[in-house]
N, C-alpha and C positions, 0 to 999 in steps of 0.2 A: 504494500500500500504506500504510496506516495506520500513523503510527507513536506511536499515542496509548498511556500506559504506564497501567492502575489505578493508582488514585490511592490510597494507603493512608488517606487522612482519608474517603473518601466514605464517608457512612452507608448501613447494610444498609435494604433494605426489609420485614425481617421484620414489623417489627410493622406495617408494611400490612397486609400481605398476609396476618396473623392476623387483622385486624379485622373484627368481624360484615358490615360496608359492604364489604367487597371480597366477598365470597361471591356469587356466582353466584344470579340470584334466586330462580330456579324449585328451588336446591338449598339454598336457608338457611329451615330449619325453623322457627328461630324469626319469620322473616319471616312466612313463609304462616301461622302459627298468632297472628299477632297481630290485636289486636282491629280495625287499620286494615283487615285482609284477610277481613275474615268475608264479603263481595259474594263476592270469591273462590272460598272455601271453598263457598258456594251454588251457586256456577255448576261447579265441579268435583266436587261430588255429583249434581249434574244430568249434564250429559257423561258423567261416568265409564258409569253405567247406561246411557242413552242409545245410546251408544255399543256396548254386549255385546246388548242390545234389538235393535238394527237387525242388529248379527251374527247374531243368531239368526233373523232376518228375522220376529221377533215384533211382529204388527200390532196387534189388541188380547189383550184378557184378561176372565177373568170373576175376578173378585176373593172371595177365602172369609175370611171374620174369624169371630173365636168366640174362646172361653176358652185361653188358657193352658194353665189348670188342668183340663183333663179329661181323662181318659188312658183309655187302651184297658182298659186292666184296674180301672178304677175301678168305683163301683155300677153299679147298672143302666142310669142314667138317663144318667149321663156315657158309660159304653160304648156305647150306643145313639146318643149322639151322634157321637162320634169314630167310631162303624162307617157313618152315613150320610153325614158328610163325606167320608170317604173313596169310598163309594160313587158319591158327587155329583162327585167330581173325576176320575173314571175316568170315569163315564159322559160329562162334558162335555168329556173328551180324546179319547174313543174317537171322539163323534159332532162334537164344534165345531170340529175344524181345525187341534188343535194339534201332530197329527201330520204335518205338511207335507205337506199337498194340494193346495194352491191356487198352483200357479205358484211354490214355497217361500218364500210368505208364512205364517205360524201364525196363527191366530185362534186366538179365546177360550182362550188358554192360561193355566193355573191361576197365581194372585198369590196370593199369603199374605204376613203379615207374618215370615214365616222362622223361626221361633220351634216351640215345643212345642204340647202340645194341639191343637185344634181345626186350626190351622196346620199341623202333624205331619199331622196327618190326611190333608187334602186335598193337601198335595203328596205322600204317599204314594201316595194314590190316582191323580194324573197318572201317577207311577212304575210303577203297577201296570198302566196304560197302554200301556207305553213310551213314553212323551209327556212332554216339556222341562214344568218348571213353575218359577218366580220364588218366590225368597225376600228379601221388602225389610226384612232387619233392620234394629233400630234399637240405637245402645249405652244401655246402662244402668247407672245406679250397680252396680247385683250386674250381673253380666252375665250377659248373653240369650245362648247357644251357638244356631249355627243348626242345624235340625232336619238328620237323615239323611237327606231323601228328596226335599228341592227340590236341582233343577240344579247343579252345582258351580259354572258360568260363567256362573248368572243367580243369585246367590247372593249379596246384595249386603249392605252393611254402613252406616249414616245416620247422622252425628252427628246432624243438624237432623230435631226431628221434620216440619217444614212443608216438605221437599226430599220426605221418605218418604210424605209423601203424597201429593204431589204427583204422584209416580210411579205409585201406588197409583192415582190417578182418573185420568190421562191419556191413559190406554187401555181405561177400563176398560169395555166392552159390557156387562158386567150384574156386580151385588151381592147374592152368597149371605151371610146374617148367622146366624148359629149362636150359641144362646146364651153372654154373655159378660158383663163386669164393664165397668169403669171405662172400657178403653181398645177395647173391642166397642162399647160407647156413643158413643163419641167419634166414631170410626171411621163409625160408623152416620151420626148425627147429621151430623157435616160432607157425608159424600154427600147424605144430604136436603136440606140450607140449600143447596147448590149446585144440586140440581133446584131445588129452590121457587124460589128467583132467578133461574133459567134461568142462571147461571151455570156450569151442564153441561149436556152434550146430554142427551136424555131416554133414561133406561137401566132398565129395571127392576131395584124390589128384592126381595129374596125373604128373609125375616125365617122360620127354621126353628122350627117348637116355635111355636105360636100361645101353648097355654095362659103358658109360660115369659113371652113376650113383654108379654103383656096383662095378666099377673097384677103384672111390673115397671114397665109404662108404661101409664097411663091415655093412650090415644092421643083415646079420644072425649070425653075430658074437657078436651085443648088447642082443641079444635074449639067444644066448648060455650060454653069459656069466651073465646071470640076469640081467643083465642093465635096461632093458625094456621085457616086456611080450609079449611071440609069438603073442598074439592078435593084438599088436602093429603095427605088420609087416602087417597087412591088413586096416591100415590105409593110404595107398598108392598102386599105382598103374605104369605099365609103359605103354609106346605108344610108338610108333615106324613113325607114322604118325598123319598129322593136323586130316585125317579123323578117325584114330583111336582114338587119344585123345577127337574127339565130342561124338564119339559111346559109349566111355566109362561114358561120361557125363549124357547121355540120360540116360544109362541102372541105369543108380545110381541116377536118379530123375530130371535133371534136363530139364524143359520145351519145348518143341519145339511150338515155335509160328507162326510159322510160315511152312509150309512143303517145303520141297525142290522141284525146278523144273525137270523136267525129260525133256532131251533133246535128 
């Protein structure tokens, strides 16, 4: 039996045990938020998704970008659009697989960037479905609120934009593009440079609104002028409708799992 007494002079170890270094790694915030940890921060935006992705047993996606800015009750031109994305994202739930047919793997399940407009739309239209659809938000100085109508548990959130895209092309079997601004471009533009370089598999793209598209991008004018090679220019496609933009899908591989009703 011990007969050792406390020692009234031993010092406390309080102020260790307050010290930022005693905290527990995976629990000290400021740890993970510093700039040595941002490798980190990338691989835990990777995972995290990754991870709810395979729970859902979601194999690929067909991905929908467009404006923001259009809304259902806008002019003509903006409601016309947000009424065909949404049609496009219902028809490619009903018929590509995202409603678990195949062994409860999902195909071609609707991606958006999680956001309003154009995004709204087409996971509405998976919704209208009953078919799971992806929302890969990103944060932004004003903040982006995600739309009502993508997944609760595919509904994700990105500090890095280069994580959310990533995610965005890593499944993605085919790119519906619905007129858009700044980051529809962007968007756009990196899927193509990663065809051209075969640095992705080959997926079609399907560019909505021809007039829209050609009237903002001289595409035959990068060709003329050697920018890019005429080959190039068959790295996309247009559609004029939700049913055109499927037909063009099918005829360029992608899956029908399901057949459509005849009414």
């Amino acid at each position: 039996m011990s007969t050792d007494k406390p020692c009234p002079d031993k010092p406390s170890p309080d102020k260790q045990i307050a010290s930022p270094s005693y905290r527990l790694a995976a629990l000290d915030q400021d740890f993970l938020l510093s700039d040595s940890q941002r490798g980190l921060r990338f691989l835990l935006e990777y995972e995290k998704a990754e991870e709810a992705l395979r729970a859902w047993g979601v194999r690929s996606t067909v991905v929908v970008f467009g404006s923001a800015r259009v809304h259902e009750n806008g002019d003509e031109q903006h409601a016309r659009w947000y009424n065909q994305a949404r049609a496009f994202a219902k028809l490619c739930s009903l018929e590509g697989g995202a409603l678990d047919r195949n062994g409860g793997q999902r195909d071609n399940v609707i991606a958006t960037g999680g956001g309003p407009g154009i995004m709204e739309a087409a996971n509405r239209g998976a919704q209208d479905a009953g078919a799971p659809s992806i929302g890969f938000n990103i944060t932004l100085p004003h903040e982006q609120l995600p739309n009502a109508y993508s997944t609760p548990d595919l509904t994700f959130r990105f500090h890095y934009f280069a994580m959310r895209k990533m995610h965005l092309a890593m499944r993605a079997k085919a790119l519906v593009v619905f007129p858009g601004g700044f980051g529809t471009f962007d968007e756009l533009f990196e899927i193509l440079t990663l065809r051209q370089t075969g640095k992705a598999p080959e997926l079609p793209v399907v560019l909505f609104d021809e007039k829209y598209w050609r009237a903002c991008i001289n595409f035959d004018a990068l060709a003329q002028a050697g920018m890019i090679d005429k080959n190039d220019l068959h790295l996309f496609s247009f559609a004029e409708s939700a049913e055109a933009a499927w037909a063009h899908l099918l005829a360029r591989g992608i899956t029908r799992h399901n057949e459509p009703k005849i009414t």
